[in-house]
C-alpha positions as CSV (number, residue, x, y, z in Angstrom):
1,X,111.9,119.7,117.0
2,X,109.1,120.3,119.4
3,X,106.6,117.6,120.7
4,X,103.1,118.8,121.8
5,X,100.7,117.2,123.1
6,X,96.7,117.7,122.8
7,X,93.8,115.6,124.0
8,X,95.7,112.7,123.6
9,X,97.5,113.3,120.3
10,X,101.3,114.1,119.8
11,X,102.0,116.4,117.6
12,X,105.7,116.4,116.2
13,X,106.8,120.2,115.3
14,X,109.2,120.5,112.3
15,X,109.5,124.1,112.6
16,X,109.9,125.1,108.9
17,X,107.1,123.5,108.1
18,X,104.8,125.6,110.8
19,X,103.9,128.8,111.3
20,X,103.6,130.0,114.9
21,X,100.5,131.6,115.9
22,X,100.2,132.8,119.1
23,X,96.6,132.4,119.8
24,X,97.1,128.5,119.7
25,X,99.7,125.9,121.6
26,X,99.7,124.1,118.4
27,X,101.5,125.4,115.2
28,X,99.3,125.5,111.9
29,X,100.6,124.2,109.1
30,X,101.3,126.0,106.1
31,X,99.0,124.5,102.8
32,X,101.1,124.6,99.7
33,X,100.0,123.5,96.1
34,X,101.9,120.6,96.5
35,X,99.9,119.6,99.2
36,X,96.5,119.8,97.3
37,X,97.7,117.7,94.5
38,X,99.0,115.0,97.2
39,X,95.9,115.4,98.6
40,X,93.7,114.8,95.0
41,X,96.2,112.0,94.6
42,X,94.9,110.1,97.6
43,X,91.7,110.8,96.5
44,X,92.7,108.7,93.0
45,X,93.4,106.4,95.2
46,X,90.2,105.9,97.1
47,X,87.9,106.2,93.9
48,X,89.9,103.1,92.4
49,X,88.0,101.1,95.5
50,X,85.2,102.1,93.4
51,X,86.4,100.1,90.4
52,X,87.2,97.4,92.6
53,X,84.0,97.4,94.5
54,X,81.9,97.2,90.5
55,X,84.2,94.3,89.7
56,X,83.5,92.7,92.7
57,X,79.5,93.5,91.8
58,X,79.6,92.0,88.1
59,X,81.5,89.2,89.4
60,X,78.1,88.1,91.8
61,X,76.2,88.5,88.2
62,X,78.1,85.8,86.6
63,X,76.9,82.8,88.8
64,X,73.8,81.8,89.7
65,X,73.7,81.5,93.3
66,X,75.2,84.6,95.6
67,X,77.2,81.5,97.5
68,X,78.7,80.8,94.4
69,X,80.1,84.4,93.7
70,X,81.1,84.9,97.4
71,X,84.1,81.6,96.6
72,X,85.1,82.6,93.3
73,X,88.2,84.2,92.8
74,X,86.4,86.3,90.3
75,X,84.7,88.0,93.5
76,X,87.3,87.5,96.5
77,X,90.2,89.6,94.7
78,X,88.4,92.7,93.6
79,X,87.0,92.2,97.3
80,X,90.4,92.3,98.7
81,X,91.6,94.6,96.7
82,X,88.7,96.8,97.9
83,X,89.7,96.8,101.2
84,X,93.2,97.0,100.5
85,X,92.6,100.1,99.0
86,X,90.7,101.9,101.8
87,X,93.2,100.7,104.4
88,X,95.8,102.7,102.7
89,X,93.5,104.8,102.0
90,X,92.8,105.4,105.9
91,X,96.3,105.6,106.4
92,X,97.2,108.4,103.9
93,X,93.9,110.3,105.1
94,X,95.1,110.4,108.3
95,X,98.5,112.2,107.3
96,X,96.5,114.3,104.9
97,X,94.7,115.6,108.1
98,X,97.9,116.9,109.5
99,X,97.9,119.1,106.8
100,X,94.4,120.6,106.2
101,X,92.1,122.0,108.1
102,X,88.9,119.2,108.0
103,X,86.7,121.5,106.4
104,X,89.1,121.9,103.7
105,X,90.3,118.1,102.9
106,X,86.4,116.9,103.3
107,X,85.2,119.4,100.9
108,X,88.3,118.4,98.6
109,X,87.1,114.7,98.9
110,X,84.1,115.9,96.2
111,X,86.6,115.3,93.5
112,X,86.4,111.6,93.6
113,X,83.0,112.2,91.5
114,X,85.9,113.2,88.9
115,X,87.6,110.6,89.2
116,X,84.9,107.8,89.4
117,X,83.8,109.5,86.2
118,X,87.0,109.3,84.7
119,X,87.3,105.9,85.4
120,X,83.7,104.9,84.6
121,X,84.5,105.8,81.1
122,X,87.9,104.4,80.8
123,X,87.5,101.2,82.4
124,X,83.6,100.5,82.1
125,X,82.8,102.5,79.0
126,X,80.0,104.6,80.7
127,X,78.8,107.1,79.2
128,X,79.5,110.9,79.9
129,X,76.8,113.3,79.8
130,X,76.6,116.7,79.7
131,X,74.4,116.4,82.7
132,X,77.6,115.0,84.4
133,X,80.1,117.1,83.4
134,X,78.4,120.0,84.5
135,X,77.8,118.6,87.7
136,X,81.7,118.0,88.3
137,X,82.4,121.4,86.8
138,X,80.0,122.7,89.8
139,X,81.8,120.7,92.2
140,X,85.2,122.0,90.9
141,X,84.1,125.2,91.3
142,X,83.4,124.6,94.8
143,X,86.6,122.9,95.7
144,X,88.9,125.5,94.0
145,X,86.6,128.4,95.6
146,X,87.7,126.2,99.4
147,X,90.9,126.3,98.3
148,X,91.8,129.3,97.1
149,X,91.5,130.3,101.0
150,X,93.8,127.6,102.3
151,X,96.6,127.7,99.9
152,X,99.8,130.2,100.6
């Protein structure tokens, strides 16, 4: 194992997980499928902050005063549990970076609109249009089509 070091980050080389290129000091890692589907993964994840977060907001509608909401237990746990979430959220997107170029695992990220649909329906009973699903069919399209670059 190799330990690199660039603008102030270490970089720990496992050396069957890197391919060498000569161009750079630092190996590039090579993207497999498994990798995208950890990487949606996290991205479940981060969108159930979202169902937090709208539990947290109907809890404020059930009292009359927003001081009221703010010391119910109603509001404080899907408030915690929202920033649970994104703190291992922020943790996993950090080791996720490792592995992507930024470009790629940002443009990835635009799968949460599945997701938050998804769970919108399941958990909230919204409504799916067809308005929506071809919008998330648009954004698949886009993800797959950044993808289809990075994978080996």
């Amino acid at each position: 194992m190799h330990i690199y070091l660039r603008m102030g980050v270490i970089y720990d080389i496992i050396p069957f997980m890197y391919e060498n290129n000569e161009n750079d000091s630092i190996p590039k890692y090579k993207t497999r499928l498994k990798d995208v589907f950890i990487l949606q993964a996290v991205f479940i994840i981060f969108s159930m902050s979202a169902v937090a977060s709208k539990l947290a907001s109907q809890a404020l509608g059930l009292f009359d005063t927003v001081l009221e909401a703010i010391f119910s237990l109603r509001f404080l746990i899907p408030l915690a549990a929202v920033v649970f979430i994104l703190g291992i959220y922020a943790i996993l997107w950090q080791q996720i970076i490792k592995r992507f170029d930024l470009s790629i695992a940002y443009a990835n990220k635009a799968t949460v609109l599945l997701w938050s649909l998804v769970w919108g329906f399941v958990i909230f009973n919204e409504e799916i249009t067809p308005a929506k699903i071809i919008g998330v069919i648009i954004v698949f399209i886009g993800v797959i089509i950044m993808n289809s670059e990075a994978v080996s």
